[in-house]
N, C-alpha and C positions, 0 to 999 in steps of 0.2 A: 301862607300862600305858597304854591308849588312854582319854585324858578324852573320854567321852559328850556333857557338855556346855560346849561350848566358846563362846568369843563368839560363832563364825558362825552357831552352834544357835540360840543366842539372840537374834541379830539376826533369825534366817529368822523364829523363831515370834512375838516380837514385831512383825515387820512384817506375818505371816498375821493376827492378833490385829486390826493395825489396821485393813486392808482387808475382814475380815468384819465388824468395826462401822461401818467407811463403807459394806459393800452391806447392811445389816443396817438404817441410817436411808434409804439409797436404798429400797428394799424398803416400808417401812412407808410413805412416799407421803406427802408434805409437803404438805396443802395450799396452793390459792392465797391468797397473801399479798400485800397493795401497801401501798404506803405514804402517809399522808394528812397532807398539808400542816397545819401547826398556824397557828393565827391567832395576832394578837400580843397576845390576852386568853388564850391558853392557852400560849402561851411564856413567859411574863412572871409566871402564876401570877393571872390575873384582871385589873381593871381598872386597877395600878397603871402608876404613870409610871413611866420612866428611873431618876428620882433614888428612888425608892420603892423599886426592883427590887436598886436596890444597896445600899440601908441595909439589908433585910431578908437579902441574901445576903452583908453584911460587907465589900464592897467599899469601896476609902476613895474620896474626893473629891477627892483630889489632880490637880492637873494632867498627863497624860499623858508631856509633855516631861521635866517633874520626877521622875516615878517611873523613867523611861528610865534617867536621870540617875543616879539613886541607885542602880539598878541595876549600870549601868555604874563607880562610885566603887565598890562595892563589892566586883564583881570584880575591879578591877584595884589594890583595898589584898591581897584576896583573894592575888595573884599577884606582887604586892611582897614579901608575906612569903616567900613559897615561895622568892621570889629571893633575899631575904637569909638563908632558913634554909639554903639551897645556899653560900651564900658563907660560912657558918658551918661548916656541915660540912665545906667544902674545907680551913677553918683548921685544923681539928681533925685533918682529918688529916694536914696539913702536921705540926699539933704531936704526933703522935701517930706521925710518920715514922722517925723513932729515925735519921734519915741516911742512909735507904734513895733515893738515887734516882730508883729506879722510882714509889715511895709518892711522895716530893715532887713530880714531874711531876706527876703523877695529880692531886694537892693541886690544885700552880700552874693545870691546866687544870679544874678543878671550880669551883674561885675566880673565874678568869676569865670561864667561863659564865656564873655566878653574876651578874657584874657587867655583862655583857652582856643577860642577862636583864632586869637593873633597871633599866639603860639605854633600852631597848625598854617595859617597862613605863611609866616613868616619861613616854614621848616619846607612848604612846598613851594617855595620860592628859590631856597636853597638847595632844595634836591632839583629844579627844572634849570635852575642857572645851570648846576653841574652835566646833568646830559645835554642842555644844549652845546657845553663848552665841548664835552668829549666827541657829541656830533661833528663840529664845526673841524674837532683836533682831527678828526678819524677820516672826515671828507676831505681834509688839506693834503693829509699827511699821503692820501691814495691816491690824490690826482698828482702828485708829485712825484713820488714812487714811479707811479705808471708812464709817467711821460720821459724819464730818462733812463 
C-alpha cells in the first residue's frame, strides 16, 4: 500500500507554508525604518559614569589581565581533568581487558593520549602563565615609566 504522506510531502508543504508567510509579511509593506544613534546618557541609562554603569549591571572591578587570567587557569584545570579522567578510563579498561589483546591496545593507546593530552595541557599552562606575567610586567613597568 502507497503511504500518501511521506517526508517529500512533507518537506514540499512545509517549505509552501514558509514561502507564503515570507510573501504574506512582503505583501503587508514594512514601513520605513532607520536607526538612530544613541547618546552616551542614553546608552549608559542616564548621567552615570563607567564605574556607576558597572556596579549597577553587576560587573566586578577586577583588572582585565587578571580576569583573562582566571579565565584561562580555569579552562585549562577544566581540560587537565578530562585528561586525567581519559588516562583513567584507559586504566580501566586495561584492567577490565580479561587478556584480550585487542582490549589492551585500545587501553595502552587511550592512556597514552590521555598522557599526551596532559602533557600539552600542562605546557599551555605554562606558556599562558608566562605571557600573562610579561603582560602584567610590561603594563606596570609603562604606567610607571610614564608617570615620572
Amino acid at each position: 500500500m502507497y503511504n500518501i504522506v511521506s517526508k517529500k510531502h512533507v518537506g514540499y508543504f512545509l517549505g509552501a507554508v514558509l514561502a507564503l508567510s515570507f510573501g504574506a509579511i512582503a505583501l503587508m509593506g514594512v514601513q520605513h525604518v532607520s536607526a538612530q544613534a544613541l547618546t552616551a546618557d542614553e546608552l549608559f541609562g542616564g548621567s552615570s559614569t563607567g564605574e556607576e554603569f558597572a556596579a549597577s549591571s553587576g560587573l566586578g572591578n577586577a583588572n582585565l589581565v587578571d580576569s583573562i587570567a582566571s579565565i584561562i587557569r580555569i579552562a585549562l584545570g577544566f581540560l587537565g581533568v578530562i585528561a586525567v579522567v581519559i588516562i583513567l578510563l584507559g586504566g580501566f579498561k586495561w584492567m577490565t581487558a580479561g587478556g584480550n589483546d585487542e582490549k589492551v591496545k585500545s587501553a595502552k593507546k587511550l592512556i597514552f593520549s590521555g598522557i599526551i593530552g596532559l602533557v600539552i595541557v600542562i605546557a599551555a599552562y605554562a606558556i599562558a602563565s608566562f605571557v600573562i606575567d610579561s603582560i602584567i610586567t610590561a603594563t606596570s613597568d609603562s604606567s610607571s615609566s610614564s608617570s615620572s
